[in-house]
MARBA-970541 format. One record per residue: y, z, x of N, C-alpha, C in turn. Coordinates in Angstrom, 1 decimal. Layout:
! MARBA-970541
Y  Z  X  Y  Z  X  Y  Z  X
...
END
This chain:
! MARBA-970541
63.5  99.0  44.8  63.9  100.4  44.8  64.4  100.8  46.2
65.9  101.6  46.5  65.9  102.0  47.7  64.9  102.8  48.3
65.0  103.2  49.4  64.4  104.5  50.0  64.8  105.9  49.2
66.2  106.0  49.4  66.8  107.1  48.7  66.6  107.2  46.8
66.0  106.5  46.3  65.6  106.4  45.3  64.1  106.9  45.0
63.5  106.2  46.2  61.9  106.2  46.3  61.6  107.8  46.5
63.0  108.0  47.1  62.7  109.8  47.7  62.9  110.9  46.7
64.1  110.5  45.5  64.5  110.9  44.4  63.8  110.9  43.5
62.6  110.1  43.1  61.7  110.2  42.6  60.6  110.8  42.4
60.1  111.0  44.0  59.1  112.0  44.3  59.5  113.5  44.1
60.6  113.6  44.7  61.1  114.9  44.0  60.8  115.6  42.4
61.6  114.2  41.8  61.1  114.4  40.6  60.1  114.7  40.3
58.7  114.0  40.3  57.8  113.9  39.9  57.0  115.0  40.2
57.6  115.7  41.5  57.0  116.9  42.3  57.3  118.1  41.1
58.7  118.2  41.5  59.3  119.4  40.4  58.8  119.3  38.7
58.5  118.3  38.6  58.4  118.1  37.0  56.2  119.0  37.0
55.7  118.4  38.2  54.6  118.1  38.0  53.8  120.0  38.2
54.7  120.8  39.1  54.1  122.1  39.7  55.2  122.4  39.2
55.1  123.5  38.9  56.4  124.9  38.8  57.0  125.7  39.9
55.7  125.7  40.6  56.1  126.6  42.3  56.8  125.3  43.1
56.9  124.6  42.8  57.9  123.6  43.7  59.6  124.0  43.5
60.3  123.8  44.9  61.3  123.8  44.5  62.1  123.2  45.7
63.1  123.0  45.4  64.5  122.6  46.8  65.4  122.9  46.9
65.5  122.9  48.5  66.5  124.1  48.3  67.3  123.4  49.9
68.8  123.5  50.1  69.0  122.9  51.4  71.0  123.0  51.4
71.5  122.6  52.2  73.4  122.6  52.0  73.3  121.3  50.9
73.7  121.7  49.8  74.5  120.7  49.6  73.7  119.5  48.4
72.6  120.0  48.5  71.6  119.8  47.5  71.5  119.5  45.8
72.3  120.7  45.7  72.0  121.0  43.9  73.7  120.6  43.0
74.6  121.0  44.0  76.0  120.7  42.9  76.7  119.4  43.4
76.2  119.1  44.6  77.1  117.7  45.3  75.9  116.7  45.6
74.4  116.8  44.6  73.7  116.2  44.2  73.0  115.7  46.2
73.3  116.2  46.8  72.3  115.9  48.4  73.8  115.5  49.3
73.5  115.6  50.4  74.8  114.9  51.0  74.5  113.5  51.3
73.4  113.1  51.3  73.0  111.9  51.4  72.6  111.0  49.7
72.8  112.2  48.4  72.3  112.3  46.9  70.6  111.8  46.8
70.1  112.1  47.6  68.3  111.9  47.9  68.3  113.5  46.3
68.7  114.1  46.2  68.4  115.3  44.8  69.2  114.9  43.8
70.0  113.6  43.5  71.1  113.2  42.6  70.5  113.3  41.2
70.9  114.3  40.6  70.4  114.6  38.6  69.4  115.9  39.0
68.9  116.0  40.0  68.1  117.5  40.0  68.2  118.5  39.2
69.3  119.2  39.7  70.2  120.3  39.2  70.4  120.3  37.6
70.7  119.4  37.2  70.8  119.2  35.7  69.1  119.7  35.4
68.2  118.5  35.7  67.4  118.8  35.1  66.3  119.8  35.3
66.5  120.7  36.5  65.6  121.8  36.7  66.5  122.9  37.0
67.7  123.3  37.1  68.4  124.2  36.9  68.3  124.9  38.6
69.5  126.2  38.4  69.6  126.3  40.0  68.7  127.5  40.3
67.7  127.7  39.9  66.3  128.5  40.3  65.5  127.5  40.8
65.5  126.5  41.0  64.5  125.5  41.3  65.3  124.4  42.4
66.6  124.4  42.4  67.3  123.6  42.9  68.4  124.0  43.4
68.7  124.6  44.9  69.0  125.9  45.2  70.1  125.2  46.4
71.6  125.5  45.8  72.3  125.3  47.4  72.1  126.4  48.2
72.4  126.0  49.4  72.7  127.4  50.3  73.3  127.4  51.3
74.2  128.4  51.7  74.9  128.9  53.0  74.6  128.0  54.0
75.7  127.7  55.1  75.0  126.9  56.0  74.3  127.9  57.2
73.5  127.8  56.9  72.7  128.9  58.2  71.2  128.6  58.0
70.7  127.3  59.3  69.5  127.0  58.7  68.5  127.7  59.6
68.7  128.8  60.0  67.8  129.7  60.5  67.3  130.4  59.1
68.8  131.3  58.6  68.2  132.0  56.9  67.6  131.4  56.1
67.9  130.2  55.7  67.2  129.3  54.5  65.9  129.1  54.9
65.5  128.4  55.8  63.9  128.1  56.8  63.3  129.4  56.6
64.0  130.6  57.1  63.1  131.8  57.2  62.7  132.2  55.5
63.9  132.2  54.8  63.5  132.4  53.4  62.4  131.6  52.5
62.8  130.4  53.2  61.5  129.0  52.6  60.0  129.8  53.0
60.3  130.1  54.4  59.3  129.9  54.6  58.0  131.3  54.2
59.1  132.4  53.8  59.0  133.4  53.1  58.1  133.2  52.0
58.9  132.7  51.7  58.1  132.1  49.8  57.0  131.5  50.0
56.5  130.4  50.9  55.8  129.9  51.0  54.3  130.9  51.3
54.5  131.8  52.1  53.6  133.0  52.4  53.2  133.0  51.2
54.0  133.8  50.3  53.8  133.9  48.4  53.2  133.7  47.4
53.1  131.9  47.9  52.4  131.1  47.3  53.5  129.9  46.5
54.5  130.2  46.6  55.3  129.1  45.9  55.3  127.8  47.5
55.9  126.9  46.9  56.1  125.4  47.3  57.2  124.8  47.6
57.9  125.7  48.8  59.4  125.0  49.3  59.3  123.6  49.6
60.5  123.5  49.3  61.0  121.7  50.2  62.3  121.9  50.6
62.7  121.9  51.8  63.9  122.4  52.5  64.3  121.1  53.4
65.5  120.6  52.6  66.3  119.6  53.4  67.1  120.2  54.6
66.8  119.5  56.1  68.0  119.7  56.2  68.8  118.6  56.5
70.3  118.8  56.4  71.5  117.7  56.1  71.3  116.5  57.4
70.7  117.2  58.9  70.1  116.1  59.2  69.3  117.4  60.8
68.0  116.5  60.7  67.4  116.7  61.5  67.6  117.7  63.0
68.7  117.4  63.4  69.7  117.9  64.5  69.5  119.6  63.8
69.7  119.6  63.4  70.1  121.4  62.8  68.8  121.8  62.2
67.9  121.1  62.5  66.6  121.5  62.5  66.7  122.4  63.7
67.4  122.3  64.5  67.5  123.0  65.7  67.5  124.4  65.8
68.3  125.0  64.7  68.7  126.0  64.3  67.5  126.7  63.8
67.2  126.1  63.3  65.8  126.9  62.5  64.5  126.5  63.2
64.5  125.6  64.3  63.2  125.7  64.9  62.0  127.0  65.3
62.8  127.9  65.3  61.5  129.5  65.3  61.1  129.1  64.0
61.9  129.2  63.2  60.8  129.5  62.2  59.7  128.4  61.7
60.1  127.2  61.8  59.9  126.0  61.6  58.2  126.1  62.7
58.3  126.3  64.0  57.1  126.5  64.8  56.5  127.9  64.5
57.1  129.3  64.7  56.4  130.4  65.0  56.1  131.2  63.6
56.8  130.7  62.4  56.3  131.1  61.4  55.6  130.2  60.8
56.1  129.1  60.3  55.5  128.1  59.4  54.3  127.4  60.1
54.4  126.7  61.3  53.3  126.3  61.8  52.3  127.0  62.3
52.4  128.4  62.6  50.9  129.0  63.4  50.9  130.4  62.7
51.1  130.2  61.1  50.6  131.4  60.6  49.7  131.5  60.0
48.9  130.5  59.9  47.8  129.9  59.2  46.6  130.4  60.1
46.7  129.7  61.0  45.7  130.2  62.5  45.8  131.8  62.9
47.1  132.1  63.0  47.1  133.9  63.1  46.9  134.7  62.1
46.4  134.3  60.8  46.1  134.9  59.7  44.6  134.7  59.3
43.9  133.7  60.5  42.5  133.6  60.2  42.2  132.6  58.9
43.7  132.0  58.8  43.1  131.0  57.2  43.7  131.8  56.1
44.5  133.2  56.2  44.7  134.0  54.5  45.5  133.5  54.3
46.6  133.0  55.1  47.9  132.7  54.3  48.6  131.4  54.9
48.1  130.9  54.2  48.6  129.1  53.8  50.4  129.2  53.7
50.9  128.3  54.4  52.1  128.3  54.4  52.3  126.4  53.7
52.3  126.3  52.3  52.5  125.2  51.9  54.1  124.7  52.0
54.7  124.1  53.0  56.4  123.9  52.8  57.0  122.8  53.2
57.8  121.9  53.1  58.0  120.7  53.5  59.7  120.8  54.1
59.8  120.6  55.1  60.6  120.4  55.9  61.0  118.7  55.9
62.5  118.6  55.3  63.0  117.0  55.1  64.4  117.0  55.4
64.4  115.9  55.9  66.0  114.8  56.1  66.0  113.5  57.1
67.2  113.5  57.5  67.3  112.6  57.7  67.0  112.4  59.4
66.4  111.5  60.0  66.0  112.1  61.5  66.3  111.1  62.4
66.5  110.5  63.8  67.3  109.8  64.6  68.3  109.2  64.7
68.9  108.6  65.5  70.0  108.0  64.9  70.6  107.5  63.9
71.7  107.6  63.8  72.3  107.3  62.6  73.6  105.9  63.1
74.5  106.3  62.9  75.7  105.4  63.6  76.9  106.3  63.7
77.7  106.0  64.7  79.0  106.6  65.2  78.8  108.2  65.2
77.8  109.2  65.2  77.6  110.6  65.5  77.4  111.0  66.6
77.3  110.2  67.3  77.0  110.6  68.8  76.2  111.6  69.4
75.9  112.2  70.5  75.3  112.8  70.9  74.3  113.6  70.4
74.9  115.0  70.0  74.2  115.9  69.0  73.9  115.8  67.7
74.1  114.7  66.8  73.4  114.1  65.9  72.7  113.0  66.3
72.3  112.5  67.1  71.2  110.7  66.9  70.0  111.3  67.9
69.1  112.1  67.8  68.4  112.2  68.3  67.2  112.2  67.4
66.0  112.2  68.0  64.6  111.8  66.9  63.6  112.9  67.2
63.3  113.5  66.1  62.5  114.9  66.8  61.1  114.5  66.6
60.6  113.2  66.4  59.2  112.5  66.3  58.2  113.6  67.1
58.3  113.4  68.0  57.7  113.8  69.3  57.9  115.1  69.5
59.1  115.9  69.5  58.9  117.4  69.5  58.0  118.0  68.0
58.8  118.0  67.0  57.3  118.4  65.9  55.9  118.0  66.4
56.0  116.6  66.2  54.2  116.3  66.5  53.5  116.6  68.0
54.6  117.5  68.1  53.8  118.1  69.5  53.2  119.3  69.2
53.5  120.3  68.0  52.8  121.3  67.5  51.4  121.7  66.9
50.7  122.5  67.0  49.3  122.6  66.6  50.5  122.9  65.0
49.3  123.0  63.7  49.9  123.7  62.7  50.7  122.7  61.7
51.3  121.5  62.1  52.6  120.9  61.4  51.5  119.4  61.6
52.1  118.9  60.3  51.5  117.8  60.3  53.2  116.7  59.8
53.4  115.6  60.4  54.3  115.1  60.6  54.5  113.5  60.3
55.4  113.2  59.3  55.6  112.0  58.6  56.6  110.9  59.1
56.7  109.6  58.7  57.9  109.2  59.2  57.9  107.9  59.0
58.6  107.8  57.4  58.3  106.7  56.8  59.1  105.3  56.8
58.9  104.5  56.5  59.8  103.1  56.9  60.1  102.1  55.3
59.4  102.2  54.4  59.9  101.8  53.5  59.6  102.4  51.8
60.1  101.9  51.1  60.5  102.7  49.8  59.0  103.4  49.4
57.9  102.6  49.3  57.0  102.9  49.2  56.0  103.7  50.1
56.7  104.1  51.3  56.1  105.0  52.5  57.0  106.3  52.1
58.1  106.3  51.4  58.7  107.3  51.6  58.3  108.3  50.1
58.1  107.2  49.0  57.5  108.0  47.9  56.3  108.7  48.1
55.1  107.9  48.7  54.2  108.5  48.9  53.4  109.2  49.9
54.8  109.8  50.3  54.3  110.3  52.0  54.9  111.8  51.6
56.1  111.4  50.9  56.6  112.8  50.3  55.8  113.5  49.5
55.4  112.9  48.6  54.6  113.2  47.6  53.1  113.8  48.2
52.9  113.2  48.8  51.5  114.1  49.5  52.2  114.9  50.4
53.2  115.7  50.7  53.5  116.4  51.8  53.7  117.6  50.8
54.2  116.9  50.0  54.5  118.6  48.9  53.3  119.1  48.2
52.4  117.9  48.3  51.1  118.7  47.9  50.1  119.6  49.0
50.1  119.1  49.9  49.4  119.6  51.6  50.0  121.0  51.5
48.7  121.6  51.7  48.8  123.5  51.7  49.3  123.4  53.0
49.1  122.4  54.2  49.9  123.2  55.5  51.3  122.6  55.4
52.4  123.1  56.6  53.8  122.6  56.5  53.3  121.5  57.3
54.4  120.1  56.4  54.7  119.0  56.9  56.1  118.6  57.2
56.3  117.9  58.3  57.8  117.5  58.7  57.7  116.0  58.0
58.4  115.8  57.2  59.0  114.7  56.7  60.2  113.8  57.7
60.3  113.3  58.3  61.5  112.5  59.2  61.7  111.6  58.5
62.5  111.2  57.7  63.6  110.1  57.0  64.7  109.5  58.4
64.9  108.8  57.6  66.0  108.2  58.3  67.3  107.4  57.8
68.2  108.0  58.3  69.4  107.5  57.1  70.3  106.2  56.7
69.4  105.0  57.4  70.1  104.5  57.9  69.2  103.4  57.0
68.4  103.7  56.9  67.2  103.2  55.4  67.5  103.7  54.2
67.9  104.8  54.0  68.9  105.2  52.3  68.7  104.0  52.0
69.5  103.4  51.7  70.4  102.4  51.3  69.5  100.8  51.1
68.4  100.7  51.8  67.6  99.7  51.8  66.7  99.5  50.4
67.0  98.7  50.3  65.7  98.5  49.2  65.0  97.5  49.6
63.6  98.2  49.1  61.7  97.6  49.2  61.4  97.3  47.8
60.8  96.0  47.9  59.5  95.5  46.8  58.8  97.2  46.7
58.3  97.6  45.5  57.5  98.5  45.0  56.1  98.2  44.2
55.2  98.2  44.5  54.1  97.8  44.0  53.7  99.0  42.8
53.4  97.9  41.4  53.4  98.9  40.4  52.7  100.1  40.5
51.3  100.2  41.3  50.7  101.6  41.7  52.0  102.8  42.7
52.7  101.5  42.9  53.8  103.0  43.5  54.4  103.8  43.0
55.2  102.6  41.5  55.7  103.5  40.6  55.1  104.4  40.1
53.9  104.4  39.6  53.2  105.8  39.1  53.9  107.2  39.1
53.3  108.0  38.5  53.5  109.6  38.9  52.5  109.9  39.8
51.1  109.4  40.1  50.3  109.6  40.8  50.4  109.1  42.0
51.3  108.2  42.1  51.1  107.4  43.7  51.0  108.6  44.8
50.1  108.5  45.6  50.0  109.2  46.7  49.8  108.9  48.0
50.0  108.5  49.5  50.1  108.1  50.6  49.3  108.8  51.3
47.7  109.1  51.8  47.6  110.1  52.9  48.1  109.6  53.8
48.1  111.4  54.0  48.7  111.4  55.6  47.9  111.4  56.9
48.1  110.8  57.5  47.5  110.1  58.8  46.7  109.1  58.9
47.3  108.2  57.7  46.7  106.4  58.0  47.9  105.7  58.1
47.5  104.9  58.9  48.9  103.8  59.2  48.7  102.7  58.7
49.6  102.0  58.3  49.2  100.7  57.6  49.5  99.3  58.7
49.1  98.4  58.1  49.6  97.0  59.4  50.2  96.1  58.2
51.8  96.1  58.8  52.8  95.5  58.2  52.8  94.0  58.1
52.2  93.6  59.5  51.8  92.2  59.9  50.6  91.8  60.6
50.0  91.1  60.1  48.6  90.9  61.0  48.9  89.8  61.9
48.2  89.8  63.2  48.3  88.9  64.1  47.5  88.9  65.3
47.1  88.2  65.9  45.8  88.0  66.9  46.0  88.7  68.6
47.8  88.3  69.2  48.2  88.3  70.5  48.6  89.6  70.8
49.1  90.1  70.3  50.1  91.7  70.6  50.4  92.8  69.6
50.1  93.5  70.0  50.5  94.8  68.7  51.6  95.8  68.7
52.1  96.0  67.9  53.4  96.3  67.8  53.0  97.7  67.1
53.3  98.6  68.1  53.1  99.8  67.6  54.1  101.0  67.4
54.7  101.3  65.6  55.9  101.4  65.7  55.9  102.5  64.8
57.2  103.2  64.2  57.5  103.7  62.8  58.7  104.3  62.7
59.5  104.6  61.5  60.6  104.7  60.7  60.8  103.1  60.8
62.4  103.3  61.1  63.4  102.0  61.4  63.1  101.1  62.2
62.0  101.2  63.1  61.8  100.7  64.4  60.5  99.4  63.7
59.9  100.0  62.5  59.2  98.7  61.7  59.9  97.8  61.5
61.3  97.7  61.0  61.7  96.7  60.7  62.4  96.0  61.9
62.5  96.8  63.3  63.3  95.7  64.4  61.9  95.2  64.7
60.7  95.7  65.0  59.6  94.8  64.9  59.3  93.9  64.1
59.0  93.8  62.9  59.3  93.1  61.7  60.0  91.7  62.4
61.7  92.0  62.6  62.2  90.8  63.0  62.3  90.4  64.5
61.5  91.1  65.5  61.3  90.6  66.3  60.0  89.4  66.1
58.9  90.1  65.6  57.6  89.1  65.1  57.9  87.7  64.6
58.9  88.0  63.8  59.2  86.9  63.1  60.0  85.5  63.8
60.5  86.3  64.7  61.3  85.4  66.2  60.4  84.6  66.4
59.3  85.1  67.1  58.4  85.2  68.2  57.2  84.3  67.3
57.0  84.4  66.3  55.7  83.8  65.3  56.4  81.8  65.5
57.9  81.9  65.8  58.7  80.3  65.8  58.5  79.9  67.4
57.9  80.8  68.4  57.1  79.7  69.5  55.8  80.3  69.6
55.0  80.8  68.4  53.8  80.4  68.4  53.2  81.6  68.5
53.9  83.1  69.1  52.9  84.4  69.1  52.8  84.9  68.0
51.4  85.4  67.7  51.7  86.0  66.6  51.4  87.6  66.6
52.1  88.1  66.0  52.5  90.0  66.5  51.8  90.8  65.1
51.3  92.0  65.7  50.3  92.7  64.6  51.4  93.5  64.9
52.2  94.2  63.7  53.2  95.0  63.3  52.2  96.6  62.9
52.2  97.5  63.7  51.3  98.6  62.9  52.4  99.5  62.8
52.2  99.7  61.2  53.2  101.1  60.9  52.6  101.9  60.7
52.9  103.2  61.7  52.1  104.6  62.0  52.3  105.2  60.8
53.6  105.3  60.0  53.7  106.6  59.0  53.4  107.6  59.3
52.7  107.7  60.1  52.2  109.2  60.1  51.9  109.6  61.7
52.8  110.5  62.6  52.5  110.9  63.5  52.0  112.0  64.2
51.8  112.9  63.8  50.7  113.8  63.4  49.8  114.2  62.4
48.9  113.8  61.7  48.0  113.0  62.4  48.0  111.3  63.2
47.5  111.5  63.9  48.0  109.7  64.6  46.5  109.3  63.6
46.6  108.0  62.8  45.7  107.0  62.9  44.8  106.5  64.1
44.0  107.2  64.3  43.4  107.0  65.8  42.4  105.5  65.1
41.9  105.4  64.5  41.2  104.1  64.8  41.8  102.9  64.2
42.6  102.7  63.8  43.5  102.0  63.2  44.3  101.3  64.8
45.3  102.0  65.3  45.7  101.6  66.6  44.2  101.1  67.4
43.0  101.9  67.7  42.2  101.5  68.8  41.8  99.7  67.5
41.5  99.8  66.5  41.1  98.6  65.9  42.4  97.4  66.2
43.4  97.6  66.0  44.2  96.7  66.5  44.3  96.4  67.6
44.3  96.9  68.8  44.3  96.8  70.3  42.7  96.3  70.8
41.9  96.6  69.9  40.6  95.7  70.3  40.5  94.6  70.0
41.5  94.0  68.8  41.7  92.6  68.7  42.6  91.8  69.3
43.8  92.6  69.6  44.8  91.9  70.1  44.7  91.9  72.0
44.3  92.7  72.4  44.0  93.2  73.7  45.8  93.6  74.9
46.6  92.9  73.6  47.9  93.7  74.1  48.7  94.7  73.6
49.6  95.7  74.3  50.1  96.5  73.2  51.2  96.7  73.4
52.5  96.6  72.6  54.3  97.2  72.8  54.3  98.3  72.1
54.6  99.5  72.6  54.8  100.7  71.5  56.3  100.6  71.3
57.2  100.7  70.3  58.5  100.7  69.7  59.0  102.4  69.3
59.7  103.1  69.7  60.6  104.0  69.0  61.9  104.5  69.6
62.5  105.2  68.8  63.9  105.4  69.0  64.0  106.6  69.6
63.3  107.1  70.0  62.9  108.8  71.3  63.1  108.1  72.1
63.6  109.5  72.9  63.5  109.1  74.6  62.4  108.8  75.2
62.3  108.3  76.0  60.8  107.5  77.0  59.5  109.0  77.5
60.0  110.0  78.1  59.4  111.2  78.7  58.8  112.2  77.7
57.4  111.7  77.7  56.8  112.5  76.8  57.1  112.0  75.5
57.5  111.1  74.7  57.5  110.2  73.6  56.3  109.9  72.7
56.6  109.8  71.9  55.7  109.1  70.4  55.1  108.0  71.6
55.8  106.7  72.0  55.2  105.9  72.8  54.2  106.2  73.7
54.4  107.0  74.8  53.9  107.6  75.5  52.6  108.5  75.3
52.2  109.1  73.9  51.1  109.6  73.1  50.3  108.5  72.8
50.7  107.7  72.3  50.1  106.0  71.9  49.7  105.5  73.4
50.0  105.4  74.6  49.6  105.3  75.3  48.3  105.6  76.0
48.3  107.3  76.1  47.5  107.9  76.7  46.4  107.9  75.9
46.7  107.7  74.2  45.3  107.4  73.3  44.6  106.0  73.5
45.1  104.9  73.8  44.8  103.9  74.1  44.0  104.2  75.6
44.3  104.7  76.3  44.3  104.8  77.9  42.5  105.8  78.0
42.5  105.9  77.2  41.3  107.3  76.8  40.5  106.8  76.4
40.5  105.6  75.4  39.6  105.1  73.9  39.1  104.3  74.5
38.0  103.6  73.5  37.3  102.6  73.8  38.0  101.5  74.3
39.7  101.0  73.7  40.6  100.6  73.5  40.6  99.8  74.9
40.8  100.9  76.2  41.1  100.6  77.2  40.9  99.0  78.0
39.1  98.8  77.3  38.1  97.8  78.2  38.8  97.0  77.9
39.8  96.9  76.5  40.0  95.4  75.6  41.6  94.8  75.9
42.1  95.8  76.9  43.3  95.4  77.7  43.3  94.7  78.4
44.2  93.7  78.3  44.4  92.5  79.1  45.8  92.3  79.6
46.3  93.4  79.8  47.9  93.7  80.6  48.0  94.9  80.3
48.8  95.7  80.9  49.5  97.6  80.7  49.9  97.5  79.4
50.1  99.1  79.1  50.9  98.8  77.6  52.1  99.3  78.7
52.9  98.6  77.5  54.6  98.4  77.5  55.1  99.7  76.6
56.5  100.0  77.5  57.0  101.2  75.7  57.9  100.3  75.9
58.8  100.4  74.5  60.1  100.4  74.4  61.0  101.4  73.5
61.8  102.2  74.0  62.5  103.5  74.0  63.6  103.7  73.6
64.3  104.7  73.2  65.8  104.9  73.1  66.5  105.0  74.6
67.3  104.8  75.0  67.5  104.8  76.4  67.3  106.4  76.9
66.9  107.0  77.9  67.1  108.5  79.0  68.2  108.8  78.9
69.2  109.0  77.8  70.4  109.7  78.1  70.6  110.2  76.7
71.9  110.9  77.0  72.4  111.8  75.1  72.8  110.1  74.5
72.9  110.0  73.6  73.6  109.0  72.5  75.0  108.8  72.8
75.3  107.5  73.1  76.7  107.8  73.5  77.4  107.3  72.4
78.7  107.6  72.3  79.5  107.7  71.0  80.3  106.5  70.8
80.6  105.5  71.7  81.1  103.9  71.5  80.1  102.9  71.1
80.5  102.8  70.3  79.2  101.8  69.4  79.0  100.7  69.9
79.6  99.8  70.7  79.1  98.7  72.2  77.9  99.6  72.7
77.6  100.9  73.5  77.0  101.1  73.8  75.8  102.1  73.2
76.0  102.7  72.0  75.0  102.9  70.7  74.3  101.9  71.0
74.3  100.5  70.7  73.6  99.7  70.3  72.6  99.3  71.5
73.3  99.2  72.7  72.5  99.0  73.7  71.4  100.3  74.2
71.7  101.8  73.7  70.9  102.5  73.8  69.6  103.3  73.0
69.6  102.0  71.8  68.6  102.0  70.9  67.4  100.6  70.7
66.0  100.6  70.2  65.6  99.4  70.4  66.0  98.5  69.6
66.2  96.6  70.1  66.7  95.9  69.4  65.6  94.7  69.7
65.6  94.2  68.4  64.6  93.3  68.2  64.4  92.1  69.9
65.3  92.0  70.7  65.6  91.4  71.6  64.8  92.0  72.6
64.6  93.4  72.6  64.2  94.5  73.4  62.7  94.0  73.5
62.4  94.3  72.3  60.8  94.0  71.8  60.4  92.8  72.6
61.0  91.8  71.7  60.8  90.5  72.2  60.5  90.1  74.1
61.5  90.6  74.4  61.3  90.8  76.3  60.3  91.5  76.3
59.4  92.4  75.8  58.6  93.5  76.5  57.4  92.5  76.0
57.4  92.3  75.1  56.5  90.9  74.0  55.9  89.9  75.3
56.9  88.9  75.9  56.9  88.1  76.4  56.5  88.3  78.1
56.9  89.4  78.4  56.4  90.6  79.6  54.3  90.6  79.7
54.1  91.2  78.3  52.8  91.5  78.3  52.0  90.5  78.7
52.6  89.3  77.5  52.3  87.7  77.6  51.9  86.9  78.6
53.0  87.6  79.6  53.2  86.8  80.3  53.7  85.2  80.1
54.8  85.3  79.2  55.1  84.1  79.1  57.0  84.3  79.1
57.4  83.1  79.2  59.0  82.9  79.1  59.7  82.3  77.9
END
């Protein structure tokens, strides 16, 4: 099953399963998603439930997040992450800390989704990864899934979670298809949120990653397993809440660590993973610095020779791998 299938599903199963659920986003209900992540929706829940709208993602977010006050169960695409921009007030100063400024009365249950980092040939103001700005919020709890079965059931528990959750997809995974384990298919499958899974087990280094960046690890490990290292692949899924003992349990086995993502280096997802290791018990079980490896310090540039060089590539890993190692 693809991703964008796996995602299509949960939807379903969301909308079919609550009545107060609904979606709502550009482009959603009659042109089936711009990415078709809502493809058959519309048909089958009708446009009170499955709602295009105007492009103005300040109005929509405020109105989501309206309803959600209410008690109903928004799920608000937007067409990509970037234009999360637009509606960031409400996304932080309504949805995330109204819960806390209301003493606990008013639960803001609402799920904020699309598509999030780079993509290919968009350049600048589209390929950025808001990993790290969301999960820098009190209030928002923050997803960010890597394969078909991370993305069903990460959704799926997000649209259930009475607080707002950022969903981060990535679009560049649409189109991938994952093995599905038959508990996935379910209507019940469910993912909590804030356990990370380990993609690969392995004794020397830990590969600390999530979205897309699992699978350039993935094929970096797999290099690297052909002279002999072998790489513990941990997929976060979930970046607010961080899996705090899960990372310190891997790093107390491995005693090395590469953090992997597609953010900038300053103040990064990596950089969090860092300072939690740097804090924990974790520390004693170091046997070299941790390493990041990053989207390059600059905007995205828009010639695809240099896209590629300013994102991580399994080659990248591999150097920072062999760095920790100390080997050539």
């Amino acid at each position: 099953m693809t991703v964008r299938d796996a995602l299509n599903s949960a939807l379903d199963e969301e909308l079919k399963r609550d009545e107060k659920v609904f979606l709502m986003g550009e482009e959603v209900a009659q042109y089936d998603g711009a990415y078709k992540v809502s493809k058959g929706l519309l048909n089958k829940y009708g446009d009170k439930r499955v709602i295009d709208t105007p492009i103005t993602e300040m109005g929509f977010a405020g109105l989501a997040v309206g309803a959600a006050m209410a008690g109903l169960k928004p799920i608000v695409e937007f067409m990509t992450f970037n234009f999360s921009m637009q509606a960031i007030d409400q996304v932080i100063n309504s949805a995330a800390k109204t819960y806390y400024m209301s003493a606990g009365k008013v639960p803001v249950n609402i799920v904020f989704r699309g598509p999030n980092g780079a993509a290919a040939g968009v350049a600048a103001q589209h390929s950025q990864c808001f990993g790290a700005w969301y999960a820098h919020c009190p209030g928002l709890k923050v997803v960010s899934p890597y394969s078909s079965e991370d993305a069903k059931g990460l959704l799926k528990a997000a649209i259930r979670d009475p607080n707002p959750v950022i969903c981060l997809e990535n679009e560049i995974l649409y189109g991938v298809p994952f093995e599905m384990s038959d508990e996935a298919l379910s209507d019940d499958f469910v993912l909590p949120i804030g356990k990370a899974k380990i993609e690969r087990e392995g004794d020397h280094i830990s590969l600390i990653t999530h979205s897309r960046y699992v699978g350039v690890c993935l094929d970096a490990a797999e290099e690297l397993a052909g002279k002999g290292i072998e790489c513990e692949v941990v997929n976060l899924r979930s970046l607010r809440p961080l899996d705090e003992e899960t990372i310190i349990k891997s790093v107390q086995k491995t005693g090395h660590v590469v953090t992997v993502d597609g953010g900038w280096p300053q103040y990064g997802v990596g950089a969090e993973i860092s300072a939690l290791v740097a804090e924990s018990s974790a520390f004693n079980y170091l046997d070299a610095p941790i390493l990041r490896v990053t989207g390059a310090d600059v905007p995205m540039p828009y010639a695809k020779s240099l896209e590629a060089l300013a994102l991580p590539q399994p080659f990248n890993v591999i150097k920072a791998v062999k760095r920790s190692l100390n080997v050539s």
